[in-house]
Residue, then its C-alpha position, 0 to 999 in steps of 0.5 A: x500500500x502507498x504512504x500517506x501522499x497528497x490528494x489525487x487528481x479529481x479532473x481525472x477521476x471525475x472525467x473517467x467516472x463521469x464516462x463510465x456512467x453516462x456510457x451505461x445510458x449509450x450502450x443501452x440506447x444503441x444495444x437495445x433493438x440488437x438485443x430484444x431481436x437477437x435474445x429476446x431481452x432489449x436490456x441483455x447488453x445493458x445488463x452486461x456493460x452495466x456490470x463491467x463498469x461496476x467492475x471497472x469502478x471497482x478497479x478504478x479505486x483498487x488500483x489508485x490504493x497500490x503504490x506505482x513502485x509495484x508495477x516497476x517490479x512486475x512489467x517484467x513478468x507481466x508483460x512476458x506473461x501478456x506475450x504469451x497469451x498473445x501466442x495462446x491466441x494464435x494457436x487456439x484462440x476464438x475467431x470473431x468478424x475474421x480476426x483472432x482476438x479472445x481466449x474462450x473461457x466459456x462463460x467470460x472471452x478475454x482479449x490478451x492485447x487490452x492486458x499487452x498494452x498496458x503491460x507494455x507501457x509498464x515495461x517500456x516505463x520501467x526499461x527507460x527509467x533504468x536507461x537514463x544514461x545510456x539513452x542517448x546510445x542506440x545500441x544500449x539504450x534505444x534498441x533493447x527496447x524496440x527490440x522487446x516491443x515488437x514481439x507484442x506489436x508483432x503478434x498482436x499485428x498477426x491477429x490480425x489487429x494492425x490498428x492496437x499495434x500501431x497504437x502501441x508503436x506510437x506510445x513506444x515512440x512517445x515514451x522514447x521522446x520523453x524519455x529523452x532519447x537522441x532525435x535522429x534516432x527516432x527520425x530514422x526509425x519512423x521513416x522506417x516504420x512509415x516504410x515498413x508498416x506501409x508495405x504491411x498495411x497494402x500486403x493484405x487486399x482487405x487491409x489495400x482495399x479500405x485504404x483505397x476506399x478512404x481514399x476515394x480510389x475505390x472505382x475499380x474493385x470488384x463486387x462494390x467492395x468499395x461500397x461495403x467497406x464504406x456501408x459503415x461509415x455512410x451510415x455513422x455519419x448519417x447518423x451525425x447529421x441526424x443528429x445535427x446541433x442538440x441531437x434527437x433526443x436519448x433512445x429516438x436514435x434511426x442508424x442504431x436500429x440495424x442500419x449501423x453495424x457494431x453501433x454499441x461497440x466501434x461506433x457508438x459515437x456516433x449514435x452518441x452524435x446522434x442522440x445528444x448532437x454536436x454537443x454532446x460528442x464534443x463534451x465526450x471529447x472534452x473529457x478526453x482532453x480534460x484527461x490528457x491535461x491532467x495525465x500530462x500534468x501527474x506526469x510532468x510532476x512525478x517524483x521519478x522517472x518510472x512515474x514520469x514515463x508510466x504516467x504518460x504512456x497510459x495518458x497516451x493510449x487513452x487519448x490516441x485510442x479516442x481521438x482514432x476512434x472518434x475520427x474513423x466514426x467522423x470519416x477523416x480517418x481510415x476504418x479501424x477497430x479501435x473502441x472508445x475507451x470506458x464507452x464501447x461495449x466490452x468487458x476486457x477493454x473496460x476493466x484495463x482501462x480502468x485499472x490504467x486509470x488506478x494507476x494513473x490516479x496513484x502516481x497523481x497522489x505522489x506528485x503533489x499536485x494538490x498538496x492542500x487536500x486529502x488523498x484517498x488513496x492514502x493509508x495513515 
């Protein structure tokens, strides 16, 4: 347990929770006419999602309560173990819409890269904390990392899940930045990930093809591909405009009545836009912004390295992860699977980042940033 430490990080706390709830309301609004047709109940995924952000909240203060230090210690271990049930997943894992991303549990799935990729933040957290010296050094200091993130990116890249892995490349760059590494290093290997994850990204047909779609060069496939791949983005942003200023009003959404595929999941935002308009997708993203604020500011007042750099790097992939999701359910970004952190329906999602967001508070409450007040993390 921590020391008795200043207070946490309300903006976080409040901005997480308030997410949380008001998602129980959005995932029931677009679950709802899904649900009563396929299994007779129009509350089945609201009762599900409701009892995950219990979990999730639950989490949430559990982990605030553990001091941070614990985790340096075990991403290590932690992260060996989320690499092998990435490899668990190849071999056997559940097979879902053409990708291979759970583990079958019977009663519960568990998707191992929502474990990788906070597991790999802690890792890479803790490697550039003990690489102060010799970051500046490619060979000691930059390669062994890179080197063990990209088994996780790798194998999480083969599900096929391209868009977590290249998330996760994009948090290791950003932690090396912060973790001060040489700037014509990390020039050199972006070139070479543009380089390399742009051969990849054209290799499959599915994968050249939504490419081609986003970009309005799709004239030429075979069997409307173009029009398939694009079905779901007309009918989000049909959905926007719908929607227009203040929205329609909650539960009076049109698209999330089996026009919009996956309209509690990957694009409840736009349902979201729907419903409660303009106004209400903007101050969804207020809230992110609210928790890349603060979780910039916990980590520019961490009392070391370790709680620097992990305090980033979950800030980093919460936010990218909403910022992608919200610009693929707008259009301006190419179609991913990426869901709304503490929004989309899903239990494995909901529950790490939840748990991120402990975390994060704990390392709040040890940089001193409200040092008038209380922490409720504290033990006497």
């Amino acid at each position: 347990m921590s020391k008795k430490t200043d207070h946490i990080d309300w903006f976080i706390l409040l901005s997480v929770v308030g997410l949380m709830l008001f998602s129980v309301a959005f995932v029931y609004s677009a679950s709802a006419a899904f649900a009563d047709a396929h299994f007779g109940s129009s509350e089945k995924l609201l009762v599900n999602h409701g009892i995950r952000v219990v979990f999730g909240l639950l989490a949430v203060f559990v982990f605030a309560r553990i001091d941070y230090h614990v985790w340096e210690r075990l991403a290590k271990p932690a992260y060996i173990i989320s690499l092998g049930l990435l490899a668990i997943v190849l071999v056997s894992g559940a097979r879902v819409k053409g990708a291979t991303r759970w583990i079958d549990m019977g009663y519960i799935s568990f998707q191992p890269s929502e474990l990788a990729k906070f597991a790999l933040v802690m890792f890479i957290s803790a490697m550039l904390a003990e690489r102060t010296r010799s970051i500046g050094d490619f060979k000691r200091g930059v390669l062994p990392i890179v080197l063990w993130a990209l088994p996780c990116c790798g194998l999480i890249a083969l599900q096929p899940n391209v868009s977590t892995a290249g998330a996760l490349f994009l948090m290791m760059f950003v932690l090396l930045f912060i973790g001060n590494a040489r700037a014509d290093h990390l020039s050199v290997m972006g070139f070479f990930t543009i380089v390399v994850g742009g051969v990849y990204a054209l290799s499959a047909p599915y994968r050249r093809n939504r490419i081609l779609a986003f970009l309005g060069l799709g004239d030429g496939m075979e069997n409307n591909a173009a029009e398939k791949i694009n079905y779901q983005l007309k009918q989000a942003l049909l959905a926007f405009g719908n929607g227009g200023i203040t929205g329609v009003g909650p539960g009076r959404s049109i698209q999330r009545d089996f026009f919009l595929p996956e309209s509690y999941g990957d694009f409840i935002y736009s349902i979201i836009g729907e419903e409660y308009g303009l106004i209400g997708a903007s101050i969804i993203l207020i809230a992110f912004g609210i928790l890349l604020w603060r979780g910039l500011a916990v980590a520019k007042r961490a009392p070391d390295s370790f709680g620097r750099l992990l305090a980033a790097g979950i800030t980093v992939v919460l936010v990218v992860y909403a910022v992608v999701n919200a610009g693929v359910t707008c259009g301006v970004l190419p179609t991913t699977g990426l869901p709304m952190p503490f929004i989309s329906y899903g239990g494995t999602s909901v529950l790490f980042s939840s748990a991120a967001v402990g975390i994060l508070l704990n390392i709040s409450s040890h940089a001193g940033v409200y040092p008038r007040r209380r922490n409720i993390a504290s033990t006497e």
